[in-house]
C-alpha positions as CSV (number, residue, x, y, z in Angstrom):
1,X,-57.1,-43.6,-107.2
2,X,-55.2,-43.8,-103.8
3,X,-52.2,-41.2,-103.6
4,X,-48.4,-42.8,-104.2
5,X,-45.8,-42.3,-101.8
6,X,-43.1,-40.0,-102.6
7,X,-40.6,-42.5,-100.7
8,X,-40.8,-45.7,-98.8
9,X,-39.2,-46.7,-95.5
10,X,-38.4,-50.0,-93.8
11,X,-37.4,-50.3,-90.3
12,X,-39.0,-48.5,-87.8
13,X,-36.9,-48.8,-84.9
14,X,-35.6,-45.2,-83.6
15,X,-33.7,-43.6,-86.2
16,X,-36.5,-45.1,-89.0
17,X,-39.8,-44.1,-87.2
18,X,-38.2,-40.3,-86.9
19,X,-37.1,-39.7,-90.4
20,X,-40.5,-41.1,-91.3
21,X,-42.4,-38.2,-89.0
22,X,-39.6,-35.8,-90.2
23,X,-40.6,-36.6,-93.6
24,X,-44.2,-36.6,-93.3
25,X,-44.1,-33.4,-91.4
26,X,-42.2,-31.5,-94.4
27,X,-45.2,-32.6,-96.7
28,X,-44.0,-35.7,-98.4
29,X,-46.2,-38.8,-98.2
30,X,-44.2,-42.2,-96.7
31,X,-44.4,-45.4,-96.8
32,X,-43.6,-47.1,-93.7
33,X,-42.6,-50.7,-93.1
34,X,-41.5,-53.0,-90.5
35,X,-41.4,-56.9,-90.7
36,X,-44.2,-57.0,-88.0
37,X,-47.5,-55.7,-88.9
38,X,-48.0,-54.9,-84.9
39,X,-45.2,-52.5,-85.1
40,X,-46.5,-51.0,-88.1
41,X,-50.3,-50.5,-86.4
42,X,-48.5,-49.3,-83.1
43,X,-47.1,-46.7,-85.2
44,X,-49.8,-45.4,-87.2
45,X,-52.2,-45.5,-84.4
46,X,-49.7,-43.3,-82.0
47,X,-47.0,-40.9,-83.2
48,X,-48.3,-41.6,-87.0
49,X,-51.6,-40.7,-86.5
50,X,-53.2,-38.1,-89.0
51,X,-50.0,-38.1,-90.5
52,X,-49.7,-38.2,-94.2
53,X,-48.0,-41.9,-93.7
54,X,-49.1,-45.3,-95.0
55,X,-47.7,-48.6,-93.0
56,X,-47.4,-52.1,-94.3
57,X,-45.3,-55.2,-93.5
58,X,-45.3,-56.5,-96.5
59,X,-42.3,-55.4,-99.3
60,X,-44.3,-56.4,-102.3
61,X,-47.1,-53.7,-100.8
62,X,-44.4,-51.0,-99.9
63,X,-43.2,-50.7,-103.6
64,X,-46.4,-50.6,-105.2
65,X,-47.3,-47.9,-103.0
66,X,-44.8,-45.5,-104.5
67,X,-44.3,-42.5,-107.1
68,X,-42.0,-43.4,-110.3
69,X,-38.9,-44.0,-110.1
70,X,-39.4,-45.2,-106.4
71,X,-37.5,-44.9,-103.8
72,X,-37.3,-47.3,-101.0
73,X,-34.8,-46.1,-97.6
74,X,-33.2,-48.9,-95.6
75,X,-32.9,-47.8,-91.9
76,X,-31.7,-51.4,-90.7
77,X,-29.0,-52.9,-89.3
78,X,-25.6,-52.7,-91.0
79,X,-23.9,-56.5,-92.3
80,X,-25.8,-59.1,-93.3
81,X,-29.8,-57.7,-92.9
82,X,-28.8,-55.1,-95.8
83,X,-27.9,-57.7,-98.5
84,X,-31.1,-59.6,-97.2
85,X,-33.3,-56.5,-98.1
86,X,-31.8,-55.6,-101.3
87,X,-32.5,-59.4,-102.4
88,X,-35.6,-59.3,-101.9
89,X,-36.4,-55.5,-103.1
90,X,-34.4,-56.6,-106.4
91,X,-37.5,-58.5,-107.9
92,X,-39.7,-56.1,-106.4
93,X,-38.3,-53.3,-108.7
94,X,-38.3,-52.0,-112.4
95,X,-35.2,-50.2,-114.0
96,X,-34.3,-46.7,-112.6
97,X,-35.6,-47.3,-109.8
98,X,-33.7,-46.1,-106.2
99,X,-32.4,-48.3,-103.1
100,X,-31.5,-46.3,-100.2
101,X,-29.2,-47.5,-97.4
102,X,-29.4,-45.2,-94.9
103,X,-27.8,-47.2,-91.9
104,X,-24.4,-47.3,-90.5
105,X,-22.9,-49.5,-93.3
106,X,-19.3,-50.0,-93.6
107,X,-18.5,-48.0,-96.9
108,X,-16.5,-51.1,-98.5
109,X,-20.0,-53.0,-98.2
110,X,-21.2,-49.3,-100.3
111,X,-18.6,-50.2,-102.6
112,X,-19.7,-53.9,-103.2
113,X,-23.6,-53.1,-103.6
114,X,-23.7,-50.0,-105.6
115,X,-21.7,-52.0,-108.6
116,X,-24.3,-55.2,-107.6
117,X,-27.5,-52.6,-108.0
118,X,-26.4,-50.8,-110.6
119,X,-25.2,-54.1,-112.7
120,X,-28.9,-55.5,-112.2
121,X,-30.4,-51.7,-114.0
122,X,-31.1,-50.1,-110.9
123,X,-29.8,-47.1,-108.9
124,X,-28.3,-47.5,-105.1
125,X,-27.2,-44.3,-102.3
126,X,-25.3,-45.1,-99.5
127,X,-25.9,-42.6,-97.0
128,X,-24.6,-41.2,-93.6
129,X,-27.5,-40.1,-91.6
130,X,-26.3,-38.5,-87.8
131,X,-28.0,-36.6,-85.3
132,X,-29.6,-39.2,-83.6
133,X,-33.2,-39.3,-82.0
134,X,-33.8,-35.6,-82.2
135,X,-31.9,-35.1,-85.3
136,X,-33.4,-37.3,-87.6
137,X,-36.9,-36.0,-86.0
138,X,-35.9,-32.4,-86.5
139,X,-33.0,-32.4,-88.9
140,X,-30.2,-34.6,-89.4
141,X,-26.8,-33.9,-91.2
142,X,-27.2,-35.8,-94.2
143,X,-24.2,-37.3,-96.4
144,X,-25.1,-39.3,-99.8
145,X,-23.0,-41.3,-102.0
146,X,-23.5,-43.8,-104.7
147,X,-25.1,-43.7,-107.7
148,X,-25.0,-39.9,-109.0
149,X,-27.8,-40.6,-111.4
150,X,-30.0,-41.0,-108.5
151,X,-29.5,-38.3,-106.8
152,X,-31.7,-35.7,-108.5
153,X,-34.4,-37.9,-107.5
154,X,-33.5,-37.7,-103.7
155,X,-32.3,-34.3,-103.4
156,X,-35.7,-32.8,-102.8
157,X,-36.3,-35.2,-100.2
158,X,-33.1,-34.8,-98.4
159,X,-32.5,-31.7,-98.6
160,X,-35.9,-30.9,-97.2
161,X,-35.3,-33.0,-93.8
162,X,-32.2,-32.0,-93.3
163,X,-30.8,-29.7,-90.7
164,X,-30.2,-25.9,-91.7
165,X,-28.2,-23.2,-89.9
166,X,-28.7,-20.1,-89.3
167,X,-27.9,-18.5,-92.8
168,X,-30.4,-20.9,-94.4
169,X,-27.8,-23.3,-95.5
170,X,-28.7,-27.1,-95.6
171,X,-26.7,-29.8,-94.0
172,X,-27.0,-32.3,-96.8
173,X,-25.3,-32.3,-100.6
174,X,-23.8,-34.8,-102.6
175,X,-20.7,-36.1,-101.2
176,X,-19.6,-38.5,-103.9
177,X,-19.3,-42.1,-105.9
178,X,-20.0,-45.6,-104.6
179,X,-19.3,-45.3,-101.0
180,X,-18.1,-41.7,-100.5
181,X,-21.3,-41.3,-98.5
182,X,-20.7,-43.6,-95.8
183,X,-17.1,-43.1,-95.8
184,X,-17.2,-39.5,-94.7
185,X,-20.1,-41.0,-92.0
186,X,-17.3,-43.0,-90.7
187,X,-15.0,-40.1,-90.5
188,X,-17.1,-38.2,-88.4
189,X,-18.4,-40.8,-86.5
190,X,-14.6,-41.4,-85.8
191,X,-14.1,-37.6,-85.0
192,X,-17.5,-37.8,-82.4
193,X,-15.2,-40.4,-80.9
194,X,-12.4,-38.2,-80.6
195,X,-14.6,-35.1,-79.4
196,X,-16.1,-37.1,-76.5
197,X,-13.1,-38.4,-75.7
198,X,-11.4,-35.3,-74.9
199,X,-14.5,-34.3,-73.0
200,X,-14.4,-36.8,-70.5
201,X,-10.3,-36.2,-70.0
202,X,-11.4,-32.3,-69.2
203,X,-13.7,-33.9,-67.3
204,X,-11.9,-35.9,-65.4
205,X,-8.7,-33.5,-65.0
206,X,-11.4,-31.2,-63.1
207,X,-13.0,-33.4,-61.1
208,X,-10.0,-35.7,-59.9
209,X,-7.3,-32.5,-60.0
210,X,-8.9,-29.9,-59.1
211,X,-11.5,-31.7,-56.9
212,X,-14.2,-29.7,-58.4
213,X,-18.2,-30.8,-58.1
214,X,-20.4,-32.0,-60.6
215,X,-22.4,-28.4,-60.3
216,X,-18.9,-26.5,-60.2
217,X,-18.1,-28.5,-63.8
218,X,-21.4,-28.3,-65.2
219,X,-20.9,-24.5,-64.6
220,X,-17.7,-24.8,-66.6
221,X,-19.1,-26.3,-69.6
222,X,-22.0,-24.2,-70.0
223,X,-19.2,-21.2,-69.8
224,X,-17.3,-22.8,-72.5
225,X,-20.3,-23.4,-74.6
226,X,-20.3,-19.7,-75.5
227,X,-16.8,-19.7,-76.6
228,X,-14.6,-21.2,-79.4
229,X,-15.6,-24.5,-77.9
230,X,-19.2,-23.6,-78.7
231,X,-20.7,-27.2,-79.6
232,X,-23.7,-29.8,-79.4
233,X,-21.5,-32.2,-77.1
234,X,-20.2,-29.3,-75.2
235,X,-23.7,-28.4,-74.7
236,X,-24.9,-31.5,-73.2
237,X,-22.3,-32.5,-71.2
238,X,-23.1,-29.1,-69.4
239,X,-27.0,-30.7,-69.0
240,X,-25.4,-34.4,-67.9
241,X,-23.1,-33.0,-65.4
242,X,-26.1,-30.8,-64.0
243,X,-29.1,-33.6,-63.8
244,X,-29.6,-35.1,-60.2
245,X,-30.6,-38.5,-59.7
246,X,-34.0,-39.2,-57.9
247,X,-32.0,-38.7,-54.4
248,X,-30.9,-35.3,-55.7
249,X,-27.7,-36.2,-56.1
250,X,-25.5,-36.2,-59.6
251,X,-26.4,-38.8,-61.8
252,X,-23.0,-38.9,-63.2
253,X,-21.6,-40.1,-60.2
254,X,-23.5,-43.2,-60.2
255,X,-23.2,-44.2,-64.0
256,X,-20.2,-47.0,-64.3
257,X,-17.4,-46.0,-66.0
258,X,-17.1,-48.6,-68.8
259,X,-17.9,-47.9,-72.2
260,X,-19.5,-49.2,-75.4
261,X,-19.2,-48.6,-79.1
262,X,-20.9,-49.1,-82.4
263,X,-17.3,-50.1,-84.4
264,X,-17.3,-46.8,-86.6
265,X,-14.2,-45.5,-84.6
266,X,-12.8,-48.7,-84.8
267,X,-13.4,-48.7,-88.8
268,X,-11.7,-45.1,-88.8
269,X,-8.8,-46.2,-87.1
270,X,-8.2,-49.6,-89.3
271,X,-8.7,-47.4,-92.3
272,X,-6.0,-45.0,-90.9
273,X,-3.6,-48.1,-90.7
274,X,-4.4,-49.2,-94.4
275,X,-3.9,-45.4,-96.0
276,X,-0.7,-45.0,-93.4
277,X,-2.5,-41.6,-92.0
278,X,-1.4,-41.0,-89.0
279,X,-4.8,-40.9,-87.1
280,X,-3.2,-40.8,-83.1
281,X,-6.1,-39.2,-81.6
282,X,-8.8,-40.9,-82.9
283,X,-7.2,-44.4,-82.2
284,X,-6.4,-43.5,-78.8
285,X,-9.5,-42.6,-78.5
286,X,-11.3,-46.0,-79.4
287,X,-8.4,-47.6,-77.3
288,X,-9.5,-45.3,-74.7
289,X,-13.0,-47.2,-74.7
290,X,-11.4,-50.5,-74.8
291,X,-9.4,-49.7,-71.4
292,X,-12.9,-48.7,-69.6
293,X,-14.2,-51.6,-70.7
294,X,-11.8,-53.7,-68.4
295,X,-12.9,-52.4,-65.2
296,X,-12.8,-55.9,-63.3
297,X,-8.7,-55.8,-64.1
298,X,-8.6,-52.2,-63.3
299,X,-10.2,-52.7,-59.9
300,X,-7.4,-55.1,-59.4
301,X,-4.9,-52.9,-60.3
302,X,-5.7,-49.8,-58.5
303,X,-5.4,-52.0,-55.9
304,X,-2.0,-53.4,-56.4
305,X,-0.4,-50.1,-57.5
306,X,-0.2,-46.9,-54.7
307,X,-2.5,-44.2,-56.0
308,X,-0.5,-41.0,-57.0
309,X,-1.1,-37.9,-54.3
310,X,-2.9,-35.0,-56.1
311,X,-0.4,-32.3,-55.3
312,X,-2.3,-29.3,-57.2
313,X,-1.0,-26.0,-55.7
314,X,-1.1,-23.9,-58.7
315,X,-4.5,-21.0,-59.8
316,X,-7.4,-23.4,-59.9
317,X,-9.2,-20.9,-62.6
318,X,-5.9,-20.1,-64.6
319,X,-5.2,-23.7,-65.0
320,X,-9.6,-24.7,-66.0
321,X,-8.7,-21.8,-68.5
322,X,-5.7,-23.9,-69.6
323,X,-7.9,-27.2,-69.6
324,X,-10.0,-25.5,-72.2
325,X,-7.3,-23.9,-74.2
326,X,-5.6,-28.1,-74.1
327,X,-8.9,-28.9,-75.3
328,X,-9.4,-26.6,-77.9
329,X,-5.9,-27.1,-79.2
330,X,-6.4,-31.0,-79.4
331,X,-10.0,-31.0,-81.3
332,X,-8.3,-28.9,-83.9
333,X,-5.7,-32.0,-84.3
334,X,-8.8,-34.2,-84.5
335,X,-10.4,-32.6,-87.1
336,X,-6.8,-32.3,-89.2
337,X,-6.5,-35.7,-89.2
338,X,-9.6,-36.8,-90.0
339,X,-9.6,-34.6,-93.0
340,X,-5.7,-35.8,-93.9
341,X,-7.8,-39.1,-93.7
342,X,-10.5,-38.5,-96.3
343,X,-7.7,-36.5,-98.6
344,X,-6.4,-40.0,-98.7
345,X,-9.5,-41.6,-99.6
346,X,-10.3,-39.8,-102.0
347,X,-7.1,-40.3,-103.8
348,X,-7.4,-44.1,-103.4
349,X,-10.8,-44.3,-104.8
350,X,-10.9,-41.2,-107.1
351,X,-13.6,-39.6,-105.1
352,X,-13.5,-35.8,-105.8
353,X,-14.5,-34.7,-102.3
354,X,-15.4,-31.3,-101.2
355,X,-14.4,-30.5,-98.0
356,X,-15.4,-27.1,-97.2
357,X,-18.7,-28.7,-98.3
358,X,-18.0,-31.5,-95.7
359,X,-17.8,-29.2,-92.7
360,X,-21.1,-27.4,-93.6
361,X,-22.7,-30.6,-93.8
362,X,-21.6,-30.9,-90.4
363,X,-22.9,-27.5,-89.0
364,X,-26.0,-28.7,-88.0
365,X,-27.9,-31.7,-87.3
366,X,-25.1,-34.5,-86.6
367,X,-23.5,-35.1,-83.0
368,X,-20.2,-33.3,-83.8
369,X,-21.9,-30.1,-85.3
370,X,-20.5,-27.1,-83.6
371,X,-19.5,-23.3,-84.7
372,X,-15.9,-24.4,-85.0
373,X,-16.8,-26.0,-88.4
374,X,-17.5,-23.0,-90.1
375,X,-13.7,-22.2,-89.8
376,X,-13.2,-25.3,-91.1
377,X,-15.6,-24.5,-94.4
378,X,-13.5,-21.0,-94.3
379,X,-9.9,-22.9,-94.7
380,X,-10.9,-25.2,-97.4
381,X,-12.9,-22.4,-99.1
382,X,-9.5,-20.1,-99.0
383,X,-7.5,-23.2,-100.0
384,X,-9.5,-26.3,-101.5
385,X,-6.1,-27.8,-101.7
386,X,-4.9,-27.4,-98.3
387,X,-2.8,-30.5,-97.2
388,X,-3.3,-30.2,-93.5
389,X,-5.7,-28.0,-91.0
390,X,-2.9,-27.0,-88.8
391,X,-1.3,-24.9,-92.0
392,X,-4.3,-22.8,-92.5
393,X,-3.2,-19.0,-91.5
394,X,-6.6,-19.0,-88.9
395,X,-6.1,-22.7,-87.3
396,X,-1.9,-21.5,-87.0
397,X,-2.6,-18.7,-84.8
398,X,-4.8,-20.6,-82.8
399,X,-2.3,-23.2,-81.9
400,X,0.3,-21.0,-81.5
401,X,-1.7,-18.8,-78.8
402,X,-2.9,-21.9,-76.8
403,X,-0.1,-24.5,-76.9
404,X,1.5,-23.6,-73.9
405,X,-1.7,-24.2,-72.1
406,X,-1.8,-27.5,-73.6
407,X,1.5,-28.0,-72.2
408,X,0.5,-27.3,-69.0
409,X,-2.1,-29.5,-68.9
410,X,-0.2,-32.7,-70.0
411,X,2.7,-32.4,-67.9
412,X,0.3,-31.8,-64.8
413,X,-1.7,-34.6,-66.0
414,X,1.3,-36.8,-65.8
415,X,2.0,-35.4,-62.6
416,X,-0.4,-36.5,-60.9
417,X,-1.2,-39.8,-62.6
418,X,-4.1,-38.6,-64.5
419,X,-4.5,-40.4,-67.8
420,X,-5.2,-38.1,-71.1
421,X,-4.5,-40.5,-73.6
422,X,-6.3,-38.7,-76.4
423,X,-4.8,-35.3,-75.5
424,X,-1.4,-36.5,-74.7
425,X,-1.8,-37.9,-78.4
426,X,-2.8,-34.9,-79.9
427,X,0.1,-32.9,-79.1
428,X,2.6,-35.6,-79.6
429,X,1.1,-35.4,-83.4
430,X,1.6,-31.8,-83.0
431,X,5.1,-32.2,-82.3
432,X,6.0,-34.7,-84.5
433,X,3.9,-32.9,-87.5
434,X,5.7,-29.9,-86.6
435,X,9.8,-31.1,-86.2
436,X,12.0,-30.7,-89.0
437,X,14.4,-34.1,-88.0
438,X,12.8,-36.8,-86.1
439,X,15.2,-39.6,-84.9
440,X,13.7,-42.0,-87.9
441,X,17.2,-41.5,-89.4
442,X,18.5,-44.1,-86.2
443,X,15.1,-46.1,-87.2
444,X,16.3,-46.3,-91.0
445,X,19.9,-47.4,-89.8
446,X,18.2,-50.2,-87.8
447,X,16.4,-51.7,-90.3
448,X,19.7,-51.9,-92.8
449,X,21.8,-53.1,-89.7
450,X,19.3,-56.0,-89.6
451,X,18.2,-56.7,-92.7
452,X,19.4,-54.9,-95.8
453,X,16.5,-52.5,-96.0
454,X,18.9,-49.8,-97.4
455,X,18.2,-45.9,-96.4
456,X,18.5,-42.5,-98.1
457,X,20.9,-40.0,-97.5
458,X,20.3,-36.4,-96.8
459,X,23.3,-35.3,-99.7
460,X,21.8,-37.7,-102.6
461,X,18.6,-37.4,-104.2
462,X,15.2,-38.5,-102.3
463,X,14.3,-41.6,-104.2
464,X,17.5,-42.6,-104.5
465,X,18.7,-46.1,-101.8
466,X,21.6,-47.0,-100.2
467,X,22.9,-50.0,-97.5
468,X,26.1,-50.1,-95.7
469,X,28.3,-53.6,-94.8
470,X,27.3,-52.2,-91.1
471,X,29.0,-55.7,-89.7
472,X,31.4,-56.2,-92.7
473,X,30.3,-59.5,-93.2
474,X,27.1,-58.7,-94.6
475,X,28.3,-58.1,-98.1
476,X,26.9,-55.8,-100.8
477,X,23.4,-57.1,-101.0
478,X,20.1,-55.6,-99.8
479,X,16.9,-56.2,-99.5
480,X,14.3,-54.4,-101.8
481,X,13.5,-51.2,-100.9
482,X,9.4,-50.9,-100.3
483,X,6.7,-49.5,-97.6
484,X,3.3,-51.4,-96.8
């Protein structure tokens, strides 16, 4: 009797065909399918080959080629294709048995097809899967929701592709119900957003203030990646800003400066609008991309508006020391309001999310994973109930020592006409989070002026409304009192 699979696979395009050979090469048996059988042969005759990996185009053949209860991974296209694939597995399947989505699915979609599985007797995961190409080869950070029953099940699987640090730890654990999985995937894809973003602005501050090379930069960011900034994005910007072109010169400098997105970012900042979280980095961030992306109009306005004169005269290595300080500063805000972002979640959805779990799930493996997490798994370990990052005792001293820094930065930024839109955010958040009376007192008075909104007062009770005849011929009604 031929061997079953221990888990099936369909769609072999780059993420799929690597979590197949990771899989296969930690001792379980796949199942691999694609809807054209010349993909699947192209596969098993090449990177497949002697493999313990079995390929088929054909559903019906996939499922009856797996172990009890089977388990069948989707690594397709998010929308539409995954409801198409779970219509046609649903016949396919008996009771118990487990659908994997393991794409980049939007977690309301989660939401909607773990109650549809589960009401037809069977068992669904939504899962984040990130590290890309190499990480899903080698080990990607791994971050399941759905159906808790199924879990058990998938846990050996998962947990034995999935990256590990260095004190053995694994990258992968049960993040929560329905689509907890995919909404903490969204969160850190929205955080990678945020990361790189901030990248490019030290990036750009160096090269375009300082007039520094692309060897000179490259220089810097390998020097940074052994401090706090230590990091896989640090890391490879280091490698980008150091690979020559086939002339010899920097390749960087003849990539176009537009760029594309997937619509996770954008799904992190919309989500931000609906739990009112204030997520300014990350939005500007995503906004960021959508600027670069108009490079026809911007060719037409640098034209029509004077450049501004670079007028640097200050300590060219004091003030890179205070670019990475800036930068340091502004990731912690990142990663404070991402997590004020899933606290919200969860509360919304009753998802009892662990979040110094979170950050070690991010260690390793996944695009953001960087040594700065594990002070992130320390605050949340201290203080599981820790309302906000930037009030952890470690993360306070931090920003106390390097705001000034950050200051520097902005204001020499603005100077010189150097856009940082997502650093400039950052500390403007900082602020903000940070200022006992903001003028929304004046804001409050507005909207009663104009339209009965009433306000409170700071010598009455909080909860307690008020509106004032501001015109005296308003009279003594007022609108309700209530916040989208």
């Amino acid at each position: 009797m031929e061997k079953l699979s221990d888990i099936g696979l369909t769609g072999l395009a780059v993420m799929g065909e690597n979590l197949v050979l990771n899989m296969a090469s930690k001792g379980f048996q796949v199942t691999a399918h694609a809807r054209q059988q010349s993909r699947v042969d192209e596969f098993l005759n090449t990177r497949a080959k002697g493999l313990p990996i079995i390929g088929t185009s054909d559903l019906k053949t996939l499922v009856a080629s797996l172990k009890k209860p089977r388990k069948v991974m989707m690594m397709i296209k998010a929308g539409d294709p995954v409801d198409q694939v779970i219509e046609q597995l649903l016949p396919l399947l008996e009771p118990g048995d487990i659908i994997i989505d393991g794409g980049n699915s939007h977690y309301p979609d989660t939401i909607r097809r773990t109650k549809y599985v589960e009401s037809k007797g069977f068992l669904y995961i939504g899962t984040g899967v990130s590290g890309g190409e190499e990480g899903a080869l080698l080990g990607p950070s791994i971050m399941p929701g759905g159906s808790k029953a199924a879990w058990p099940t998938v846990k050996p699987i998962f947990q034995g592709i999935a990256a590990k640090v260095a004190d053995g730890s694994v990258c992968c654990d049960w993040v929560g119900e329905d689509g907890a999985g995919h909404f903490v995937k969204m969160v850190h894809n929205g955080i990678e957003y945020g990361d790189i973003q901030l990248i490019t602005e030290a990036y750009h501050l160096m090269r375009n203030v300082l007039g520094m090379s692309a060897d000179e930069m490259a220089d810097v960011f390998k020097t940074w990646n052994k401090t706090e900034l230590d990091s896989y994005l640090i890391e490879i910007t280091g490698e980008i800003l150091s690979h020559k072109d086939e002339d010899g010169h920097p390749l960087i400098d003849k990539i176009l400066d537009t760029a594309g997105q997937k619509g996770t970012g954008k799904w992190t900042a919309v989500q931000s609008l609906e739990d009112a979280v204030p997520l300014t980095l990350i939005t500007e961030a995503v906004y960021a991309r959508f600027i670069s992306a108009m490079k026809d109009e911007r060719l037409v306005a640098s034209k029509a508006y004077k450049a501004v004169p670079i007028r640097f005269k200050g300590d060219k290595k004091a003030f890179i020391e205070d670019i990475r300080k800036a930068l340091y500063a502004a990731k912690i805000v990142s990663y404070a309001q991402g997590y004020a972002l899933m606290r919200a979640a969860a509360k919304s959805n009753n998802w009892n999310l662990n979040y110094g779990g979170i950050a070690l799930m991010w260690r390793g493996g996944c695009i953001i994973r960087s040594v700065f997490l594990g002070k992130i798994k320390d605050a949340f370990d201290q203080n599981p109930e820790l309302s906000n990052l930037l009030l952890d005792p470690y993360f306070k001293d931090i920003m106390e020592n390097m705001t000034q820094a950050w200051r520097n930065v902005i204001s020499t930024a603005v100077l010189n006409g150097i856009p940082t839109p997502a650093m400039s955010a950052a500390l403007n958040y900082f602020d903000s989070y940070r200022t006992e009376k903001l003028p929304a007192n004046l804001l409050q008075a507005q909207r009663d002026f104009f339209g009965a909104h009433t306000y409170e007062r700071t010598d009455k009770p909080r909860g307690e409304f008020f509106h004032t005849n501001w015109t005296g011929r308003g009279g003594k009604t007022s609108s309700t009192t209530y916040n989208v």
